[in-house]
N, CA, C and O atoms as a GROMACS GRO file, in nm:
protein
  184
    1UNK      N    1  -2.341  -0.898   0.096
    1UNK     CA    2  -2.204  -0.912   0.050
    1UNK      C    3  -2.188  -1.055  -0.004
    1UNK      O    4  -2.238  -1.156   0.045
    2UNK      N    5  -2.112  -1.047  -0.112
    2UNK     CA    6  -2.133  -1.199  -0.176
    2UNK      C    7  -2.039  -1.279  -0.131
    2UNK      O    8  -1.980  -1.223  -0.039
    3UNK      N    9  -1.985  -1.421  -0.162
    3UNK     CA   10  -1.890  -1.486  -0.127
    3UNK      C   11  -1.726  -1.424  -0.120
    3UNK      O   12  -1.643  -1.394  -0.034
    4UNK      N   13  -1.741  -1.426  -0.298
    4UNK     CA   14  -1.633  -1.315  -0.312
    4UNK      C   15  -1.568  -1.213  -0.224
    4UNK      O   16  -1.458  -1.214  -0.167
    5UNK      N   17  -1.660  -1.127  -0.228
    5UNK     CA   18  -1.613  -0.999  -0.164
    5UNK      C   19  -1.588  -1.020  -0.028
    5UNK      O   20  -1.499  -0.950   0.021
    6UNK      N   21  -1.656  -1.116   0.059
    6UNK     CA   22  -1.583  -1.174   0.216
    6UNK      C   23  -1.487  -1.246   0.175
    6UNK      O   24  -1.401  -1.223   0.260
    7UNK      N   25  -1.446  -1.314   0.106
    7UNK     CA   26  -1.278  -1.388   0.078
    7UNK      C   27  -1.189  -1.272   0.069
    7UNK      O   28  -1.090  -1.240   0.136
    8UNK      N   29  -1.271  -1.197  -0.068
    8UNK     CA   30  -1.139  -1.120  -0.099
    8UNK      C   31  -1.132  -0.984   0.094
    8UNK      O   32  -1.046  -0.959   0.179
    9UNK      N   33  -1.214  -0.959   0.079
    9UNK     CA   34  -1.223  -0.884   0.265
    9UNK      C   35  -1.142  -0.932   0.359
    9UNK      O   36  -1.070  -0.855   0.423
   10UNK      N   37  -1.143  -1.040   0.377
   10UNK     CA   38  -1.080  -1.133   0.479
   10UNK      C   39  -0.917  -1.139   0.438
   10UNK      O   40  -0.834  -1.103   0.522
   11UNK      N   41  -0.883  -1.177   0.330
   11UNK     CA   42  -0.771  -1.176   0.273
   11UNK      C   43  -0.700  -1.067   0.292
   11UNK      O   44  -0.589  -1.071   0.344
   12UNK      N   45  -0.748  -0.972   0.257
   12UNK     CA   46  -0.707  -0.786   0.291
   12UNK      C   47  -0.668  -0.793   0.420
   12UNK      O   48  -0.556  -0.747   0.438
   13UNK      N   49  -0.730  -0.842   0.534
   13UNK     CA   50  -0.703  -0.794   0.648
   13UNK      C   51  -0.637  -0.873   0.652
   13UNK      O   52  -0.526  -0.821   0.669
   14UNK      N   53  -0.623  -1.014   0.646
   14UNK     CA   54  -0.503  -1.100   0.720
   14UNK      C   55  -0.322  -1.037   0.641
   14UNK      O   56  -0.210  -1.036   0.691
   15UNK      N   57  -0.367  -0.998   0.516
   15UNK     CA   58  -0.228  -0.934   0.452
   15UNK      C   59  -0.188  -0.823   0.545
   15UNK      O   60  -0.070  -0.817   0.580
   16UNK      N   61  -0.296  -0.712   0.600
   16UNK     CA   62  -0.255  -0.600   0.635
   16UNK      C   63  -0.217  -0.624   0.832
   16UNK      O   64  -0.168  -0.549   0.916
   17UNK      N   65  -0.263  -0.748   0.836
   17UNK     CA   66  -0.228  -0.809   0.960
   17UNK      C   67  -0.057  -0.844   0.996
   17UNK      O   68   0.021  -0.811   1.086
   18UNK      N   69  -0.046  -0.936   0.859
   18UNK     CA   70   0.098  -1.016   0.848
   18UNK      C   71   0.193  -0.835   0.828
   18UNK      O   72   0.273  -0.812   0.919
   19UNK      N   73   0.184  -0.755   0.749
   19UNK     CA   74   0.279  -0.680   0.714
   19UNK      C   75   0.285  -0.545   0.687
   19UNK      O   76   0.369  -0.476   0.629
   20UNK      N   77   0.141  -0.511   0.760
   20UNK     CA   78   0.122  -0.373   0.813
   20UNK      C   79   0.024  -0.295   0.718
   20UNK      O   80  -0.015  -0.352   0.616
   21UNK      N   81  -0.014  -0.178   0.743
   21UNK     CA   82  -0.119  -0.100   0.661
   21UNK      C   83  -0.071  -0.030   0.560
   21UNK      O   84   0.020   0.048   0.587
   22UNK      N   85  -0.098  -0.034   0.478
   22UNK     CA   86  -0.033  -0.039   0.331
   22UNK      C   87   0.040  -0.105   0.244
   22UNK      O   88   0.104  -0.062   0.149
   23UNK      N   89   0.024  -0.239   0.294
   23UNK     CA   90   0.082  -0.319   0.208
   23UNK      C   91  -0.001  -0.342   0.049
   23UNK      O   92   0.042  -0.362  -0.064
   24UNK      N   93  -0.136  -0.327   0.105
   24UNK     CA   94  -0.198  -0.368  -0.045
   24UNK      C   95  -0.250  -0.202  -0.058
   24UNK      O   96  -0.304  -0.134   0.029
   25UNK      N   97  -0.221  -0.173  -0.165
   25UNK     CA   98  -0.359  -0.054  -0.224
   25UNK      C   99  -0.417  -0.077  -0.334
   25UNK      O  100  -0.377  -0.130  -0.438
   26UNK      N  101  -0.527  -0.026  -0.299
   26UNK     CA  102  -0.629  -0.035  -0.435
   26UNK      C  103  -0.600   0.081  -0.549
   26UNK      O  104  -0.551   0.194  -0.546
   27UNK      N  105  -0.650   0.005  -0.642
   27UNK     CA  106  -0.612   0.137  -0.765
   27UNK      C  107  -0.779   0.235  -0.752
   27UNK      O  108  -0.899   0.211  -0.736
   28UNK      N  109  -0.679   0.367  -0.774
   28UNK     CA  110  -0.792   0.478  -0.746
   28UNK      C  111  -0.773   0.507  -0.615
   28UNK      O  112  -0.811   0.616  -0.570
   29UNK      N  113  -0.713   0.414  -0.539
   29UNK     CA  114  -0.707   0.509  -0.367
   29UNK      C  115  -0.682   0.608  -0.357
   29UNK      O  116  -0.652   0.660  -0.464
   30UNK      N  117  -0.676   0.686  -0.251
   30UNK     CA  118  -0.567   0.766  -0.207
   30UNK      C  119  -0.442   0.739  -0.181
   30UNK      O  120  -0.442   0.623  -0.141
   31UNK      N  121  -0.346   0.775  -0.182
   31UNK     CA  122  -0.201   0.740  -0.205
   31UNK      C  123  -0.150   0.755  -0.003
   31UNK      O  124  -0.210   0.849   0.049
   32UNK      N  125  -0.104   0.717   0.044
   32UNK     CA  126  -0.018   0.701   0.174
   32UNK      C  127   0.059   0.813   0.151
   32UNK      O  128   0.170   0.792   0.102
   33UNK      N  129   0.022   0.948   0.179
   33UNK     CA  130   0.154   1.023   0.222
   33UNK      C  131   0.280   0.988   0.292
   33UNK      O  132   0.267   0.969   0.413
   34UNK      N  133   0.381   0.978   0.249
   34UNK     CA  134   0.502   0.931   0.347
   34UNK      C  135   0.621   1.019   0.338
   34UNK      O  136   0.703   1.017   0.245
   35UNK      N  137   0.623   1.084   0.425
   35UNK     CA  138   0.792   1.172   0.423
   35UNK      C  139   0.901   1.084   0.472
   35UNK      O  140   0.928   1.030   0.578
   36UNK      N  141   0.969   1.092   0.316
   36UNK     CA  142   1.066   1.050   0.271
   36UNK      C  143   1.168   1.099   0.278
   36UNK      O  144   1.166   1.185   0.190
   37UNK      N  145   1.311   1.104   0.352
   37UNK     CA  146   1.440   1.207   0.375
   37UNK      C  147   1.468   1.177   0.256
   37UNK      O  148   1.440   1.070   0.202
   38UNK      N  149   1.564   1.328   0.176
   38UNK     CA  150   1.635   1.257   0.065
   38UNK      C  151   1.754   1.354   0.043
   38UNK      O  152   1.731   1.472   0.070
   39UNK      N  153   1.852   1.330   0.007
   39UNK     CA  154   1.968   1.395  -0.064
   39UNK      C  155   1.949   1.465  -0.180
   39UNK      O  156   1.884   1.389  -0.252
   40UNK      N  157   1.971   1.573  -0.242
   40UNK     CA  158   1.947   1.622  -0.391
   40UNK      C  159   2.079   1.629  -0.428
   40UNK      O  160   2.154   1.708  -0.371
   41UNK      N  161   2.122   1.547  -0.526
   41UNK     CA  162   2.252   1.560  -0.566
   41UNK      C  163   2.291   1.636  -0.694
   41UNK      O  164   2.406   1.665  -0.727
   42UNK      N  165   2.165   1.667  -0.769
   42UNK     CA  166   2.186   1.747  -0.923
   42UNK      C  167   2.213   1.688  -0.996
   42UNK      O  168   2.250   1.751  -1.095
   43UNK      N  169   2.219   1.518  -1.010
   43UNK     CA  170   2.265   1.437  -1.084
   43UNK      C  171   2.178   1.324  -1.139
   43UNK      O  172   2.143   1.227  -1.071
   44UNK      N  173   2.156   1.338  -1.232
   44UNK     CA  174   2.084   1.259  -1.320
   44UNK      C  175   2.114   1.108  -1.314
   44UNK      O  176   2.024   1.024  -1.313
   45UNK      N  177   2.237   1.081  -1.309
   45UNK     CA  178   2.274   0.936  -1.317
   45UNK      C  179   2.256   0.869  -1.230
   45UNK      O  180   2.287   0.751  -1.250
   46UNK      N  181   2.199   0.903  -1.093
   46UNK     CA  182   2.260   0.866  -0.984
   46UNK      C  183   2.143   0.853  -0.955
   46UNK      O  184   2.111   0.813  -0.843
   0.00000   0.00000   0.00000
């Protein structure tokens, strides 16, 4: 593993340390399923 990739490694975890798991995602991940409550109001504007 090169320099790089332990900075950027290390960095990842101290972020996901400070403000929980999923704060950073990578592009191409898998996406965090999260159920979301929501209202359907039929309204476009809103």
């Amino acid at each position: 593993m090169s320099e790089k990739e332990r900075a950027l490694t290390a960095a990842l975890s101290q972020i996901e340390r400070s403000y929980g798991k999923g704060a950073i995602m990578k592009l191409g991940e898998a996406a965090a399923q999260r159920n979301i409550d929501v209202i359907p109001t039929g309204s476009l504007t809103l």
